[in-house]
C-alpha positions in Angstrom: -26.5 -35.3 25.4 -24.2 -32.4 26.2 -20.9 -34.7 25.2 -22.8 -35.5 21.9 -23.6 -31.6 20.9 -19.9 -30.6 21.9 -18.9 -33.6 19.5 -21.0 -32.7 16.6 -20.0 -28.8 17.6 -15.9 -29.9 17.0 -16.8 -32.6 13.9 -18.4 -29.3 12.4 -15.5 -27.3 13.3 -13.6 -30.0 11.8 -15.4 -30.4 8.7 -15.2 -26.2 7.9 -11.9 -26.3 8.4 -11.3 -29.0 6.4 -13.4 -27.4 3.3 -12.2 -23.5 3.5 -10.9 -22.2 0.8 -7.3 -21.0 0.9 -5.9 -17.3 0.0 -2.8 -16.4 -0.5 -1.9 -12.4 0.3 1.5 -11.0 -0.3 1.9 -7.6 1.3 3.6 -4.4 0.1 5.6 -4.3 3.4 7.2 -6.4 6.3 4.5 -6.7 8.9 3.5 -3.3 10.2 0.3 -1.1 10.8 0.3 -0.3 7.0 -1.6 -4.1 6.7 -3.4 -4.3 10.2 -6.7 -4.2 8.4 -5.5 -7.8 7.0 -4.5 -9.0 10.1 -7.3 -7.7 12.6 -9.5 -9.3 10.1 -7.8 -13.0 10.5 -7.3 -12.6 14.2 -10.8 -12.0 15.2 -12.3 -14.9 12.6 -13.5 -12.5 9.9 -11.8 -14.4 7.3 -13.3 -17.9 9.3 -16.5 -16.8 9.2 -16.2 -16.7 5.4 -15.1 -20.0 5.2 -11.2 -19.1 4.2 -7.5 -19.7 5.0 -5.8 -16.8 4.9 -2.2 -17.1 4.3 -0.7 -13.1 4.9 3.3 -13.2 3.4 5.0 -10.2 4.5 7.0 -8.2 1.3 10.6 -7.1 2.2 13.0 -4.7 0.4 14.3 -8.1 -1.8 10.5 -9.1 -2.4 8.5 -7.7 -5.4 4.9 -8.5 -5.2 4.0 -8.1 -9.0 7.0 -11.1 -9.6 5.4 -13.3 -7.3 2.5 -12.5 -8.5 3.4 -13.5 -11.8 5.2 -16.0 -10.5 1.6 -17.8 -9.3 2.8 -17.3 -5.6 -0.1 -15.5 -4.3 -3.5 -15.1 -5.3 -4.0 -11.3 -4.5 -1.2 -8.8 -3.7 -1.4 -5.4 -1.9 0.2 -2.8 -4.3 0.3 0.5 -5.3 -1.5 2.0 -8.3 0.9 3.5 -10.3 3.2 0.0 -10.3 0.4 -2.2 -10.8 -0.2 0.1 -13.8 3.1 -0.2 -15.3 3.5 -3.7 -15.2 0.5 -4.0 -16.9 1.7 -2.1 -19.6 5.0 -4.3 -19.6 2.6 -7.8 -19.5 1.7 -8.3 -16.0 -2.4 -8.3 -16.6 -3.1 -7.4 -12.8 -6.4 -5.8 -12.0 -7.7 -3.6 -9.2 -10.5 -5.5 -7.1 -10.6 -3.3 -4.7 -8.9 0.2 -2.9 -9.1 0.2 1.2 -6.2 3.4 0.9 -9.1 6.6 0.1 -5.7 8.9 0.2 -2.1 9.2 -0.2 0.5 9.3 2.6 3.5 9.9 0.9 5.5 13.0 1.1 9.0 14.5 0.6 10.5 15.5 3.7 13.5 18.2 3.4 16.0 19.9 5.5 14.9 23.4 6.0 18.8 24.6 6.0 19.3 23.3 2.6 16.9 26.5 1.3 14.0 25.0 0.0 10.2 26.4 0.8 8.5 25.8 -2.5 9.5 22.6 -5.3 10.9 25.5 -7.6 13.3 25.6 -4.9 13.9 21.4 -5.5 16.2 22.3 -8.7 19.9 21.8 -8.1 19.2 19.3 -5.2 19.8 16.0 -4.0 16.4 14.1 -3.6 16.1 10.4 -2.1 13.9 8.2 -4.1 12.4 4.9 -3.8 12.4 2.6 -6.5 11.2 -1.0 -6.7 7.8 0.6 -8.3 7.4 3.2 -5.6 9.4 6.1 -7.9 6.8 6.4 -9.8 4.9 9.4 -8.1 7.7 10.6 -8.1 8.7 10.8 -11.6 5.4 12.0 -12.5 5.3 15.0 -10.2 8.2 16.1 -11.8 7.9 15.9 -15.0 4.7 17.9 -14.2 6.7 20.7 -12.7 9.3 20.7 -15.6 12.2 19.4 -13.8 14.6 16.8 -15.0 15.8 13.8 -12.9 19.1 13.2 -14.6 21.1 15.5 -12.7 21.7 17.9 -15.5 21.4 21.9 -14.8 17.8 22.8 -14.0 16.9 19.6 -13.0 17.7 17.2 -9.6 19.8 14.2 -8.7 18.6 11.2 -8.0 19.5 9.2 -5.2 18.6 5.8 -5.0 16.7 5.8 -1.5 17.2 2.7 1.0 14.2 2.0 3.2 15.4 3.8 5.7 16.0 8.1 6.5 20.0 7.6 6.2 20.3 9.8 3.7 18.9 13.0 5.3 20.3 12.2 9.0 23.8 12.0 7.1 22.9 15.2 5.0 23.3 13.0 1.8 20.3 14.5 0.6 18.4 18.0 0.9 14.9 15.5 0.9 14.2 12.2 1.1 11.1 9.8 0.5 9.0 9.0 3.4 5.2 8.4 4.7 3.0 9.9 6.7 3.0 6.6 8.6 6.0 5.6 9.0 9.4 7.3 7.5 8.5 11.0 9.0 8.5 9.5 12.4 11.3 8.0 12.0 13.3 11.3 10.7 11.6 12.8 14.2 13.3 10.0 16.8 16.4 10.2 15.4 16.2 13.7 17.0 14.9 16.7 14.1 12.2 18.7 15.5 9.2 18.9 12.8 10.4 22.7 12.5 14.0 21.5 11.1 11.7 20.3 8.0 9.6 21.3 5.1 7.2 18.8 4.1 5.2 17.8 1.1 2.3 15.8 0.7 1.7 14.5 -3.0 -1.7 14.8 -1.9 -1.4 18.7 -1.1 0.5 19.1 -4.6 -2.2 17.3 -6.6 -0.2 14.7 -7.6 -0.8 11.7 -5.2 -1.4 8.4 -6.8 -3.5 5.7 -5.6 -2.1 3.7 -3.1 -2.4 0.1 -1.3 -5.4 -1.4 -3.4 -5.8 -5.0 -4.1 -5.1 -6.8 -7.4 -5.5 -10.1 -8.9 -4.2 -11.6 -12.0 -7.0 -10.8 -15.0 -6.8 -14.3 -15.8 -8.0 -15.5 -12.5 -11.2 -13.7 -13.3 -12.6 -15.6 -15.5 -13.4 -18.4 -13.0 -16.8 -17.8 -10.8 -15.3 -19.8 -8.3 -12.1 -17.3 -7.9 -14.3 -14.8 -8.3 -16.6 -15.5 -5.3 -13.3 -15.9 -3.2 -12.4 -12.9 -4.0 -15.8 -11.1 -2.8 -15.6 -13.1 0.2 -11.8 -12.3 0.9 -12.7 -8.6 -0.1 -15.8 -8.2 2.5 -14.0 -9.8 5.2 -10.8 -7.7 4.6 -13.1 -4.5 4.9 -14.5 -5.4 7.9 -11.2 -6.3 9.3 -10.4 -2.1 8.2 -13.0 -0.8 9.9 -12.4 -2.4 13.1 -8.8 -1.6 12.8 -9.9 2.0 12.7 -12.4 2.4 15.2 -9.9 0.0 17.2 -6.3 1.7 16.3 -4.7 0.8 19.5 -5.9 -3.1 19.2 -4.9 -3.3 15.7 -1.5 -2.2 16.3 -1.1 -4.7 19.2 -2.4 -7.7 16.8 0.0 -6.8 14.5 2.9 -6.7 16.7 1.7 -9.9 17.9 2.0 -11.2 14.0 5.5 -9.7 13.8 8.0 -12.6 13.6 11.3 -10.4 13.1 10.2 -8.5 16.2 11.6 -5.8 14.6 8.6 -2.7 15.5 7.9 -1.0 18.4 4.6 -0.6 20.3 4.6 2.8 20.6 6.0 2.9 16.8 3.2 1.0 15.4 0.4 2.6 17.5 0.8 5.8 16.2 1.6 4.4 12.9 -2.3 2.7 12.7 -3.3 6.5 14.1 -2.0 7.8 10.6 -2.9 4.9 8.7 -6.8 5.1 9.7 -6.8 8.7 8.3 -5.9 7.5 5.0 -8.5 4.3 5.1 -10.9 6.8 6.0 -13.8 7.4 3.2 -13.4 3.8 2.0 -15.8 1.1 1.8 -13.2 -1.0 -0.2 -15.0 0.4 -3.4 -12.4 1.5 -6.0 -13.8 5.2 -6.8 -13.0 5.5 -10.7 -12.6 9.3 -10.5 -9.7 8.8 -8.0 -8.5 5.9 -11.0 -9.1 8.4 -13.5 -6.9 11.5 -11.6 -3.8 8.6 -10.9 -4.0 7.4 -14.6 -3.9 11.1 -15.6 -0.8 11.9 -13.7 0.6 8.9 -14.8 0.2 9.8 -18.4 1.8 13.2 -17.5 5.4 12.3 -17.9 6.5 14.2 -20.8 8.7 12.7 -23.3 9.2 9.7 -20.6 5.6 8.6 -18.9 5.4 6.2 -16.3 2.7 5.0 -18.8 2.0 5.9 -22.8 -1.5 4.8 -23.0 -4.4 4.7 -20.6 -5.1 1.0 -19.9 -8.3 -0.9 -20.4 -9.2 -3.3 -18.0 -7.3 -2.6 -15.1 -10.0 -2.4 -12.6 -13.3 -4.4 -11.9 -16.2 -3.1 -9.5 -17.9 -6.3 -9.8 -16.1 -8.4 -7.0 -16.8 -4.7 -4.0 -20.5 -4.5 -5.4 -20.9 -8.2 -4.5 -19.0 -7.6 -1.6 -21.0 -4.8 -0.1 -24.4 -5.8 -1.0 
């Protein structure tokens, strides 16, 4: 009797597996804390007890997720608000489903000797800027504060930020581009004491952007049976958040354990998922449309050269977190 229930136990394991749906997710990042809710949320069967196959590709500095996206390589894509919203204005239809990131952790970090206190004080500088989608905060803050980005008098030079803090160690730049999470760590192991610097947090200057939400191509949509994938990829995802943040010390080990390049530290990554849970905090996965409403607004706020010209239509849907968080 007990060899026949363990038999119909592992032809029943055999048949789920055989019958789960497969998901593709293409991160943001390489495999870091950024994600762990993802990962936490695959390693302790969340996904399995939904009845999917959750593939997680890691992004890199040479991967864009809205191209493979377009390119019908994933089936949801971790990205931020503000490039989501501008390929959808240049043809990309992708649509918010749902937004684990409540706040924004990026900043400008700056050498205190180069003189600046305030952003008035940013004019005449050398600032570091990501691109690859993530310049657009950037841009928008300031062409809020009046300042142009071309280098001309008045305004700042660009520099065309690696993903790395090169360019202030080396004194390239007066202020670079970093996180919360990650970057501003890395500025204070290479030996700068947090009084060397003068941060600021997009979020303290009213101008932080939504961050690391999930999209989907519109299309997709319009099948119930992606659909219902998506609320089941969606609840499972959020529950693999929360544990990750009443967990922080287990999700960063399962994601070093899910880092191939073995490229991150332990220490690195633990204090990493310490910041990362402040900025998950206050989300159920539930995209809140005033915080849509404040990143479309800044978005719009770019003066003669917006990040976008008109306020989009469609570019969220509630329906797959109210199905999800029933």
């Amino acid at each position: 009797m007990k060899k026949f229930l363990i038999g119909a136990a592992l032809a029943a394991l055999a048949a789920g597996t055989a019958t789960a749906e497969e998901v593709k997710l293409q991160l943001k990042w390489v495999t870091q804390s950024q994600f762990a809710g993802y990962y936490v949320a695959k390693e302790k069967g969340f996904y399995d007890e939904e009845g999917l196959e959750v593939t997680i590709m890691p992004g890199g500095p040479d991967i864009s997720p809205t191209q493979v996206m377009a390119g019908g390589g994933a089936d949801v894509t971790v990205d931020w608000m503000p490039s989501a919203l501008a390929a959808r204005e240049k043809g990309l239809p992708l649509v918010n489903i749902a937004q684990p990131f409540k706040s924004s952790g990026m900043m400008l970090t700056c050498l205190k000797e180069t003189g600046i206190a305030g952003p008035e004080d940013f004019k005449g500088k050398t600032l570091g800027v990501w691109f690859g989608g993530n310049e657009y905060p950037f841009l928008s803050w300031m062409a809020t504060l009046g300042i142009p980005t071309d280098g001309s008098e008045g305004g700042v030079t660009v520099l065309k930020q690696g993903f790395n803090v090169d360019p202030l160690l080396q004194k390239q730049a007066a202020c670079i581009s970093t996180m919360t999470y990650n970057e501003y760590w890395q500025v204070i192991d290479a030996g700068l004491a947090p009084e060397d610097l003068v941060t600021f947090k997009y979020e303290d200057e009213g101008v932080a952007t939504l961050e690391d939400g999930l999209y989907v191509l519109e299309s997709n949509l319009a099948d119930p049976a992606f659909k219902e994938k998506m609320v089941k990829f969606v609840r499972a995802s959020m529950k693999g958040w929360k544990y990750a943040e009443e967990n922080p010390d287990e999700a960063a080990g399962i994601v070093l354990d899910n880092d191939e390049s073995g490229a991150q530290t332990e220490a690195h990554q633990k204090r990493m998922m310490g910041e990362i849970a402040k900025l998950t905090a206050g989300s159920n996965g539930a995209l809140d449309p005033a915080d849509y409403e404040r990143t479309v607004k800044i978005l719009l706020g770019g003066g003669s050269d917006p990040v976008i010209s008109a306020a989009p239509t469609g570019a969220y849907t509630l329906d797959i977190t109210d199905e999800a968080l029933k």
